[in-house]
N, C-alpha and C positions, 0 to 999 in steps of 0.2 A: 816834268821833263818834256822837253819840247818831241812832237812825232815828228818821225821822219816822214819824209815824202818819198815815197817808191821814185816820185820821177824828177825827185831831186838829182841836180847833176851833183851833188854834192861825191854820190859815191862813184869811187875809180874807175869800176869797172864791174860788169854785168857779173860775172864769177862772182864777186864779193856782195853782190844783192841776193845774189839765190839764196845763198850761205844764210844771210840774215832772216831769210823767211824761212826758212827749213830752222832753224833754231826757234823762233818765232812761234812755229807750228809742233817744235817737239814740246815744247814749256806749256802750250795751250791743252796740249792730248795730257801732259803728265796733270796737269791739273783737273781735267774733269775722271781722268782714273782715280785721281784721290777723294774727289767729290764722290765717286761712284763706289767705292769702298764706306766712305760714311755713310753714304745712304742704306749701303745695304744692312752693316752695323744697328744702325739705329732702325731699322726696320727688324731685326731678328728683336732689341729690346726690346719691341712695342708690340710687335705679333708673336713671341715663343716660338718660331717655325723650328723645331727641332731642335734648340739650344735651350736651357735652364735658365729663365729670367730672376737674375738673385734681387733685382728689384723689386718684381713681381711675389715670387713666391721664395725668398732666401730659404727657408729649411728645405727646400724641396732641392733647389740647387746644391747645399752643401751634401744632401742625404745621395745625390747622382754623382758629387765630385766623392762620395766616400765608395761606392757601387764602384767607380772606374780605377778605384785603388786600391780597393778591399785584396784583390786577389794577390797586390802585392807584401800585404800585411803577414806574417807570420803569425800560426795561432799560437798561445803559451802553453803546449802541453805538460809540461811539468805543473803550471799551476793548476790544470784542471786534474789533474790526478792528485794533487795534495787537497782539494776542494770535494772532488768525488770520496774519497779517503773519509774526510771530515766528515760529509755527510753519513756515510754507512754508521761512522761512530755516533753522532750524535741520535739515529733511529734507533740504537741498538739502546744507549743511553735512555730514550726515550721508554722503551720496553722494559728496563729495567723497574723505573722511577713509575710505570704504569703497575706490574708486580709487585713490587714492594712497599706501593701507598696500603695497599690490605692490610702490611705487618704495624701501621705507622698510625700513631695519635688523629695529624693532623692531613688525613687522607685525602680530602679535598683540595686541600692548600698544594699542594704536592701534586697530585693531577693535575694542575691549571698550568702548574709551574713546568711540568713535563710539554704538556703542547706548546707555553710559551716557546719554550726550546726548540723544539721543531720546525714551530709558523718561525722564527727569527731567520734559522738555519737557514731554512728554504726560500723563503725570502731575500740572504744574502746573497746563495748562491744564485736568483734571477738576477736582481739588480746588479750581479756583477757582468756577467752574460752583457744583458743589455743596454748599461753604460757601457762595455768595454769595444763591443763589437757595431752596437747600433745607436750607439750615442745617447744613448734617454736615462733620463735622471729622475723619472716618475718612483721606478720600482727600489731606489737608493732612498726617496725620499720615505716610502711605506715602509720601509724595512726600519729606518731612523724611527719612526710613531711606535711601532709595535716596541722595540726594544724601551723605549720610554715607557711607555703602559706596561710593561713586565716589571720596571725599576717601582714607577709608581703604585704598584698594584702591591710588591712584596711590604715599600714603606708603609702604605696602609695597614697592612697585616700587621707587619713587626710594632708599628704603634697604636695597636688596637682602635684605631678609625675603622675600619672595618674587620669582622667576622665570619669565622666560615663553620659548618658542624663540625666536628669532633667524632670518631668514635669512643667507646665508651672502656676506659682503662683503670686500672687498681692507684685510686691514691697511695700517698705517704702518711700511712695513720701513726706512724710513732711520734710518741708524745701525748696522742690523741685518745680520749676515753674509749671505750673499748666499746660504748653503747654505739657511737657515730660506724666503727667499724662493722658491728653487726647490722647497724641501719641497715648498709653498702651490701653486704652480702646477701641481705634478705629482696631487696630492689633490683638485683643483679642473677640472682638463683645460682650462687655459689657456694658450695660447701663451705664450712669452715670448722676450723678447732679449735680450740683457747689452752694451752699449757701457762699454769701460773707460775711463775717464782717471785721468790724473793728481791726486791730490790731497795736501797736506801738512796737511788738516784729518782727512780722515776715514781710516780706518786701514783701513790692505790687506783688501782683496775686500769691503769693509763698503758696502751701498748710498748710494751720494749721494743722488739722485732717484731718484722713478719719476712715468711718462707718465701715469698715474691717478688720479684722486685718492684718498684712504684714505680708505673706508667707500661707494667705491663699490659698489653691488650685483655681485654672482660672475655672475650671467645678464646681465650687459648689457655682460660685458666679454671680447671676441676675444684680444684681442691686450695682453700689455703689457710694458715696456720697461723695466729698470733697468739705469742708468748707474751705473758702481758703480767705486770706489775702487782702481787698481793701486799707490797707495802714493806715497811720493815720487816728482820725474822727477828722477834722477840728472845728467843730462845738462844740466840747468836752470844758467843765468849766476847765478853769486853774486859780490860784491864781497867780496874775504878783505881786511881792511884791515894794517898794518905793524904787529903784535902785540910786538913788542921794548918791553919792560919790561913788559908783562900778566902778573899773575901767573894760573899753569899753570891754576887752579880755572875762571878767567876765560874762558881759552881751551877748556875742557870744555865750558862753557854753550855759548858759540858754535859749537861741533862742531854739539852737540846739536841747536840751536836753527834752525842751518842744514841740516841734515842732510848734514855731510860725512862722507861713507864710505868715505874710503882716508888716516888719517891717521896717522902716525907721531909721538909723541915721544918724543927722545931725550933722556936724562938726562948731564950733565958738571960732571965737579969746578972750580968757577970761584968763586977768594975775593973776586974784586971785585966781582960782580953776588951779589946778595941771592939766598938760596935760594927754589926755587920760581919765578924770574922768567924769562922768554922771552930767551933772547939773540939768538935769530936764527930768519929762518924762509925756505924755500927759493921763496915765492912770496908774492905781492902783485895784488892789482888784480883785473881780474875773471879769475874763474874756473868750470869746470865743477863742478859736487858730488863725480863722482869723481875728480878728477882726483888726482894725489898730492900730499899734502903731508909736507913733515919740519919740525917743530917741535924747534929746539935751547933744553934747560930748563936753570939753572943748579941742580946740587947742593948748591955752599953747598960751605964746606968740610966732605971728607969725614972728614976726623980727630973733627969733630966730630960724626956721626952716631952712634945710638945704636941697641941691639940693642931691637926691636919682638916684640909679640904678635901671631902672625900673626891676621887677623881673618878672619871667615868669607866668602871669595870668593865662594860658590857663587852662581849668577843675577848673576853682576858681569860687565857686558861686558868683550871682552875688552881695549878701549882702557883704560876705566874700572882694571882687575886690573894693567895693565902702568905707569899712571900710580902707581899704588899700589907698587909695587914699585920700581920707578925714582925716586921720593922721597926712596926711604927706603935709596937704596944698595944692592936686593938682586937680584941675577940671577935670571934665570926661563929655562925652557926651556917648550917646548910641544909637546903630545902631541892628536891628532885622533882624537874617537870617538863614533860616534852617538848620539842619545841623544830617546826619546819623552816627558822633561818638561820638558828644560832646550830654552830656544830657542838657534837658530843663532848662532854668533858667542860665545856666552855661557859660563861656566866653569862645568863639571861639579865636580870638586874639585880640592883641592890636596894635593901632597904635600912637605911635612910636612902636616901636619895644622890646623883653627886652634885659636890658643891656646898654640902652640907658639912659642918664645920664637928667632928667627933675628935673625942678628946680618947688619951690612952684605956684602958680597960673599957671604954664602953663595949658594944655589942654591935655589927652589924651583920644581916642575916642577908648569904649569898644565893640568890636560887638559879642553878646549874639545869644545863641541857642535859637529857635524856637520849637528843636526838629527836628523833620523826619518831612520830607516832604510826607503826606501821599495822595496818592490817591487811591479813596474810589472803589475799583473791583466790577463788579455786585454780590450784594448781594441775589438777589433772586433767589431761590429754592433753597439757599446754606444752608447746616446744620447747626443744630445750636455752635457743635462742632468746622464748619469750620469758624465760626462767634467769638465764644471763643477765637479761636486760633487767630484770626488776630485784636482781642481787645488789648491780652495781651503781642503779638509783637507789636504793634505800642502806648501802654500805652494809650489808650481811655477808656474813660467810656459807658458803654451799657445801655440803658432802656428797658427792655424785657418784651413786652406783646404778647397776641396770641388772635388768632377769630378764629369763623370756616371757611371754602374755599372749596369749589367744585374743585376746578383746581389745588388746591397745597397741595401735598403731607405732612401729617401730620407731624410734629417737621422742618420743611424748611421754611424760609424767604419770606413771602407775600411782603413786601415793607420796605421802610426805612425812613428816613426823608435826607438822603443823595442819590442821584443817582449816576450813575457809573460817576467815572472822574473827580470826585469833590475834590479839595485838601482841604485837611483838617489839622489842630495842633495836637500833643502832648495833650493828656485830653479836648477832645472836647467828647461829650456827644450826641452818636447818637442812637435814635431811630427805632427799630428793633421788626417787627411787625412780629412772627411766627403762621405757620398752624394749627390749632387742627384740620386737614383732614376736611371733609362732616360733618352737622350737620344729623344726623340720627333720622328721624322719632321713636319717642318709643310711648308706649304702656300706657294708661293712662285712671282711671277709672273714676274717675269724672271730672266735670269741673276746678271745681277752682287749681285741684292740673295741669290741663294743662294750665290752665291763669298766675301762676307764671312761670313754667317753660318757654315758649314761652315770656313773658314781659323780663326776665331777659337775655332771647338770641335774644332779639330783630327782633319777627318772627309776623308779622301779620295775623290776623285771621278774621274769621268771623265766629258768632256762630247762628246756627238756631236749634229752638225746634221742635220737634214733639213728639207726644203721640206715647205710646211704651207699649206694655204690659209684654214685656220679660226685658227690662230696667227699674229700679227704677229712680227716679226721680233725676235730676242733674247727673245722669250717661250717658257718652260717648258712642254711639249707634256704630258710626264711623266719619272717619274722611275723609277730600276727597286724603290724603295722609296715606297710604298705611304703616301699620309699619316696620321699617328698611330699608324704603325708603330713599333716600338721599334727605334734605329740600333744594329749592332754597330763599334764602332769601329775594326775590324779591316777590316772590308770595305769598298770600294771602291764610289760609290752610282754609278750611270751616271745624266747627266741629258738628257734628250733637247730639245734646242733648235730653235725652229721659226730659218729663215733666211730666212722669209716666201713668199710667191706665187711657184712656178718662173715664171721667164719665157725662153723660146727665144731666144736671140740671131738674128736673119736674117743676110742674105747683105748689106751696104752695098756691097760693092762695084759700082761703075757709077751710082751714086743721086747725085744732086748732093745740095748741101748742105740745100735745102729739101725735098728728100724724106726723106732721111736722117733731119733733125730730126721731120719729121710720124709719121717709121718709130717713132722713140721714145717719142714722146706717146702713140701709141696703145700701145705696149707698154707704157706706163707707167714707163721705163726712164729713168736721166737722159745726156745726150750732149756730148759737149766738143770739141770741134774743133780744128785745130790745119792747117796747110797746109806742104808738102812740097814741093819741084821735082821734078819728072817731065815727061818728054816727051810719057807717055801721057795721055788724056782730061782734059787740064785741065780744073778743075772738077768733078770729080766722085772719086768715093770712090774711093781705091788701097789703105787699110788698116785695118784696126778691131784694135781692142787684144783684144778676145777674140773666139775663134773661131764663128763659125759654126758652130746646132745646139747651143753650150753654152748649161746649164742657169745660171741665173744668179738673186738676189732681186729682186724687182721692187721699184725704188726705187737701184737700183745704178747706176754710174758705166759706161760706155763710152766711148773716145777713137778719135776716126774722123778718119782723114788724108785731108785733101781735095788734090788737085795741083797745082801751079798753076805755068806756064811761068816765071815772072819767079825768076833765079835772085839769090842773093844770098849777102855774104862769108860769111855765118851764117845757120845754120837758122835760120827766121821762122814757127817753131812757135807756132800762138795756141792756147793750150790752158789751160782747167783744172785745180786741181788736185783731185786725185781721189784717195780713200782706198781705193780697189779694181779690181782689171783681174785680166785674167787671161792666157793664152797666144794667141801673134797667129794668125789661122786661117792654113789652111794655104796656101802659095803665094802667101802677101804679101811685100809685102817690108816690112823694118824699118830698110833705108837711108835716110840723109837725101839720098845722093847720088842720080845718073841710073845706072839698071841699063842705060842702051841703048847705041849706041854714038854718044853727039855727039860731036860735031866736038871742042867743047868741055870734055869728061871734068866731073869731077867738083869740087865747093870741099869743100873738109872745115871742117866748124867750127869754132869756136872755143870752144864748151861740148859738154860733152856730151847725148845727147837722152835725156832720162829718158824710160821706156817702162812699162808698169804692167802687170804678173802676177799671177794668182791666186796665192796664197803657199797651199801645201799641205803638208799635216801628214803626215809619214810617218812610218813604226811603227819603234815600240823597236828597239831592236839588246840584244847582253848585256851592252855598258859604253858609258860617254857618248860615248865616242869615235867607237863603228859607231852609235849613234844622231845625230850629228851628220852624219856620212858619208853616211847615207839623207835625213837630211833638206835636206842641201845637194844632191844628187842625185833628190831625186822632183819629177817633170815640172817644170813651168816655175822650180820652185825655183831651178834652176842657174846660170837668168836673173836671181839675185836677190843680193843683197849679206846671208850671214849668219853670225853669227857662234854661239859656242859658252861659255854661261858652265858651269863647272861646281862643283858640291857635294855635301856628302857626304848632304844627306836636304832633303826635300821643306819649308815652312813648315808642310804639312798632316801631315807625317808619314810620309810616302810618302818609304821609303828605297832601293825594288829599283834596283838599279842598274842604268844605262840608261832610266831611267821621267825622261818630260818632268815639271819644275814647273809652269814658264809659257813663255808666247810676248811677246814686244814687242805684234806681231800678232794678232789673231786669224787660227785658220786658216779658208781660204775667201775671206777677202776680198782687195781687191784693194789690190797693194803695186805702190810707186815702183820701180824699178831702182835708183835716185840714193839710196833712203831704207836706211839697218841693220835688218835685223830680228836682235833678240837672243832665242837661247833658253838657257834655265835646263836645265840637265840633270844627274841625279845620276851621278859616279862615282869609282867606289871601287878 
């Protein structure tokens, strides 16, 4: 563009040149403002004066562009109250799965699994926080690992690449021999029981049940119980049905199937019935398992039998080995011999040999298991555990009873009916007597609840009375053993029995009858009356059943004869009856007649007058005979109707001879005339 010249005359007039520099001069000024804006621009880029250089330092700029906006961001309260929420659940959850790993197998696995839980949670709820509000993606990214290592860590578990301990819990022994079971309880120090039955499902000594469940925890469990398999019940009702024309193979299953174990079949040359086929059988209908059977098989003709390869016997029952032979037309004999791999019943070998080529009638000789050759270890003080266990290795039968023992340690082996060294069979039946420790002295209020318990533990006693005023009557004062004493069963416990409040008998005679009665009220004594003819003091007392001065229980029975003129064809005794009296005082009389002299003598009655004595216990003699002698003989006994049983030892065990069992009676108290008293007494 060409420049103009200021002092060109080209332009019209001076007005229109100012114009052009004054435009000239605005376009110049607008451009060095705009120059002075970039510069300052590009100097904030390059020096940061108080501006965020996103060149420079971009996360620090967007973290100041999010600071100038933040305040206008809304926080998400509903989410963080659903997040807070989650959280409370998931520690609570957490506390749970920390408590109840104790109840749980796999209690470590489960703690781990409980913190994973936690460290996730809490972890999410950072990372969310800190992505949401402050843009960082660190704590999103830890939260992502850990949740990984919790997947990986369960995979590992659940496919057994890794292991964690175990507490220690009750297998599933059913099915299982009964020896493994007891291993378990004796490694574990848990009780255990065994109840046997019957079974034709599960096989001998193998457990049916148990009282626990399997994988209950080993700490939460006392006590436990398996029921456990004795095998078939032999004795069990079967129906054998009429097997005539069954051929023999037929009749094996059904042995089998029923478990019959006593059966015989015999082999016979018969050309009318088909070989192989039952001609006869010696029973029908129902029957026991063992009971016998004979099973008659037809041969078939024997002409026609043919010479066999003998086949290999060995493990062939011995029914199964003699059907085999009996087919086939060949005799057998049999030979008995122990044996620790072949089972009972079963064929050890044969002789000839198999493979050997034996023709009909020869002879082959079968020798049969015995079983193990057992000999019997000392049994005593052995557990009863270690007694189980060596039942049901050697397949015997146990009878298990227990007593008590001073010397032998309760649940351990007193004796046996085998001693050590004793060889014994396969299901021999031995007798095995265990501990119930010390019988222990207890503590017992009256008599008779200590006379059962002592009779049925076979403990001997002696019992004496005495009057007691803090003891009521038939109550145990003491004993000459001590309670929670340890009993020896050899000695004789003395038990000392209160007979209640002495009470003094008085003097009734001359007391009419309502003195008499008031006499007793106050003694506390009970009184019976009864009326007698006498010329003396009618009305008033002429006799008492026991003496005056005698010690007697308060609560006890007295019969007091009142006299009365009016005579009649028969005593006109009004009296009670009364389980106790004792000897009449002295210088009474015990006639129903007049001791004086009327005119009229005496009526005799026509019953007799039962009269009541103390029945008194008197001491042994050195055979039942002088002890019956004495006791038909001591004081008012003699007055008494008794008799004498005798035998050769006590129910408690008490055999000295001449030593009381029992009485009918008790002694002391007060007996009928009219009533037996029977004593028990040993002699030999």
């Amino acid at each position: 563009m060409e420049n103009k010249d200021f002092n060109n005359t080209s332009y019209t007039s001076r007005t229109e040149r100012k114009k052009f520099e004054e435009e000239l001069k605005n376009k110049q000024t607008q451009k060095e403002k705009e120059l002075e804006e970039k510069r300052a621009e590009l100097k904030n880029i390059i020096f940061n004066d108080g501006k965020k250089n996103v060149y420079k330092n971009p996360k620090k700029q967007r973290r100041q562009e999010f600071d100038n906006t933040k305040e206008e961001i809304k926080k998400p309260k509903a989410a963080n109250m659903f997040l807070s929420l989650t959280y409370v659940i998931t520690i609570a959850v957490f506390i749970y799965l920390i408590v109840d790993s104790a109840n749980q197998i796999n209690q470590i696995y489960q703690i781990i699994n409980a913190f994973f839980l936690l460290i996730i949670m809490t972890c999410f709820l950072i990372s969310f926080k800190k992505s949401f509000f402050k843009n960082k993606s660190a704590p999103t990214i830890v939260t992502t690992l850990i949740v990984l290592g919790a997947i990986a860590f369960n995979g590992l578990y659940m496919t057994d690449i890794i292991s964690l301990p175990t507490q220690s819990y009750l297998p599933n022994f059913e099915s299982e021999n009964l020896t493994k079971a007891i291993n378990w309880t004796e490694e574990n120090n848990v009780k255990t029981d065994q109840n046997f039955e019957y079974s034709d499902t599960t096989q001998k000594y193998s457990v049916i049940s148990q009282s626990k469940k399997p994988e209950t925890l080993t700490k939460n469990i006392d006590n436990v119980e398996f029921v456990v398999s004795n095998g078939p019940d032999y004795n069990k009702d079967v129906i054998l049905a009429d097997m005539t024309g069954w051929n023999v193979d037929d009749v094996l299953d059904f042995i089998n199937e029923n478990f019959l174990n006593s059966v015989t079949i015999n082999f016979e040359e018969n050309t009318s019935v088909k070989k192989d086929t039952v001609i006869s059988q010696n029973k029908t209908g129902t029957i026991k398992r063992n009971d016998p059977i004979i099973f008659t098989v037809s041969l078939g003709d024997k002409a026609a039998l043919s010479p066999i390869k003998l086949k290999d016997l060995k493990n062939e029952s011995l029914l199964n080995a003699e059907v085999y032979l009996g087919r086939n037309g060949i005799l057998y004999e049999l030979k008995y011999e122990f044996s620790d791999d072949i089972e009972k019943d079963h064929v050890i070998s044969s002789n000839p040999k198999k493979g050997t080529t034996v023709n009909p009638d020869d002879s082959v000789t079968l020798t049969i298991s015995k079983g193990k050759e057992i000999k019997v270890p000392d049994l005593k003080n052995k557990t009863m555990a270690y007694v189980t266990k060596w039942m049901v290795e050697n397949n015997l039968q146990i009878n298990y009873s227990d007593k008590y023992d001073n010397e032998i340690k309760s649940g351990r082996v007193i004796e046996s009916n085998y001693k050590e060294g004793d060889i014994i069979e396969e299901g021999t039946t031995v007798d095995v007597t265990f501990s119930k420790g010390p019988l222990v002295m207890k503590k017992f209020d009256n008599i008779n609840d200590f006379k059962s318990w002592a009779d049925t533990n076979g403990i001997k006693y002696e019992i004496k009375e005495e009057f007691n005023d803090e003891f009521e009557k038939d109550k145990i004062i003491k004993t000459s053993i001590e309670e929670g004493a340890n009993i020896n069963l050899e000695e004789t416990i003395t038990v000392y029995v209160s007979k209640g409040t002495a009470v003094t008998v008085p003097n009734f005679n001359g007391m009419t009858k309502s003195e008499a009665k008031k006499e007793c009220d106050n003694l506390g004594i009970n009184c019976t009356f009864k009326e007698e003819y006498s010329t003396k003091s009618s009305g008033k007392v002429i006799n008492q059943s026991i003496a005056e001065g005698t010690q007697i229980p308060k609560g006890d029975t007295i019969t007091i004869t009142i006299a009365t003129d009016k005579k009649t064809t028969s005593n006109s005794n009004k009296t009670s009856s009364s389980s106790s009296s004792s000897r009449p005082s002295s210088g009474s009389s015990n006639n129903s007649g007049s001791s004086g002299g009327s005119s009229g003598g005496t009526t005799t009655p026509s019953t007799p007058t039962c009269n009541t004595y103390k029945f008194t216990a008197g001491g042994a003699g050195s055979n039942g005979g002088e002890t019956c002698s004495i006791m038909k003989n001591t004081a008012n006994n003699s007055k008494l109707n008794i008799e004498c049983d005798y035998v050769t030892s006590c129910p408690n065990g008490n055999a000295s001879n001449g030593a009381v069992c029992s009485y009918s009676h008790t002694p002391g108290s007060m007996v009928s005339s009219c009533d037996t008293i029977k004593i028990t007494i040993v002699n030999k």
